[in-house]
DRENZA-775764 format. One line per 3 residues: number of its first residue (from 0); for each residue x, y, z of C-alpha. Coordinates in steps of 0.02 Angstrom, whole numbers, plus 50000, padded with zeros to 5 digits. Example, Ala and Ser with C-alpha at 12.3 -4.5 7.8 and 13.67 -1.06 7.14 Angstrom:
2
0) 50615 49775 50390  50684 49947 50357 $
END
This chain:
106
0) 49578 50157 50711  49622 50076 50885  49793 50025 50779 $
3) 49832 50210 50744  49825 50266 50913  49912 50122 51005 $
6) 50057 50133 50871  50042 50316 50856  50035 50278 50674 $
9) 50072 50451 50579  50091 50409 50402  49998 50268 50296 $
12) 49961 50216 50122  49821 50133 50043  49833 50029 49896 $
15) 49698 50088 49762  49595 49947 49640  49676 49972 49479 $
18) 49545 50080 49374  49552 49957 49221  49503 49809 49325 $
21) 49420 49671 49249  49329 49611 49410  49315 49745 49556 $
24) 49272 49698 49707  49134 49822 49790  49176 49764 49950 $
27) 49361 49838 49922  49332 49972 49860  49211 50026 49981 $
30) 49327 49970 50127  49438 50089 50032  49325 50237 50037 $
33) 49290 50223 50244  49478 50194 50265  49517 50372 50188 $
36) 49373 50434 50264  49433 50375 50420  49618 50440 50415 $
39) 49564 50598 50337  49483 50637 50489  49605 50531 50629 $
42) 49745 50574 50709  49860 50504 50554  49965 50668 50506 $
45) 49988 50616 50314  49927 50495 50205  49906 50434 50013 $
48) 49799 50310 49928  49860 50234 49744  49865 50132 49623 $
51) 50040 50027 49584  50095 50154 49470  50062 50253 49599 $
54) 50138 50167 49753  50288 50124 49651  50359 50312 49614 $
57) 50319 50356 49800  50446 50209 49829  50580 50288 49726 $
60) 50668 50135 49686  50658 50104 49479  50485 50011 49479 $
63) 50376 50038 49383  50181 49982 49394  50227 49813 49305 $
66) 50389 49785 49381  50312 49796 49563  50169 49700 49505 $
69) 50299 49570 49481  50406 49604 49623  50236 49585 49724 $
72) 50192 49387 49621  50373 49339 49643  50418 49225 49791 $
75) 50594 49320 49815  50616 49526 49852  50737 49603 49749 $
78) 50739 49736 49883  50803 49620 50029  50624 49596 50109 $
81) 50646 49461 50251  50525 49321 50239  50440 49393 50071 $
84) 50413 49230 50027  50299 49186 50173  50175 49329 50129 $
87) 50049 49301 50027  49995 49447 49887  49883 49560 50002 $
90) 50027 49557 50120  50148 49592 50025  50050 49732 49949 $
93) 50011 49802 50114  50210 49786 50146  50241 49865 49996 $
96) 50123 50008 50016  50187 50038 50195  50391 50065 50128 $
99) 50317 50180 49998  50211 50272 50143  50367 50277 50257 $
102) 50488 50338 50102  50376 50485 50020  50280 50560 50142 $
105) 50364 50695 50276 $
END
């Protein structure tokens, strides 16, 4: 939480494992849990934690969970992302999740 404070972080997302997933990792998903935990109880004013379908209506820009699933694989942006293509798919998840944070949340 050392990043929070030094950046004075005061809104996040989390991106969710999909609930259908055919091979969860239990070392996500319980990264996942202390991370809410964590901001629930930090200094981060408001926060969400979602799935894609979830992440892309917060973004409010047409996706839906399939679209930004391939927005995400795709080596271009169609939103004008800088240097998308040097990202691999956790970072351009965590990108993702960050816009959607910064758009939706007061």
């Amino acid at each position: 939480m050392d990043v929070v404070r030094v950046y004075d972080v005061s809104r996040a997302g989390i991106r969710l494992t999909e609930w259908n997933s055919k091979n969860p990792n239990t070392l996500r998903i319980g990264l996942e849990a202390v991370l809410q935990e964590a901001m629930a109880g930090g200094p981060i004013k408001c926060y969400f934690a979602g799935v894609l379908a979830t992440i892309a209506k917060r973004l409010d820009m047409g996706f839906d969970a399939s679209s930004l699933k391939a927005e995400i694989q795709s080596p271009e942006s169609s939103i004008g992302l800088p240097g998308w293509e040097k990202h691999g798919l956790e970072e351009r998840e965590a990108l993702i999740t960050a816009i959607a944070a910064a758009r939706s949340l007061p």
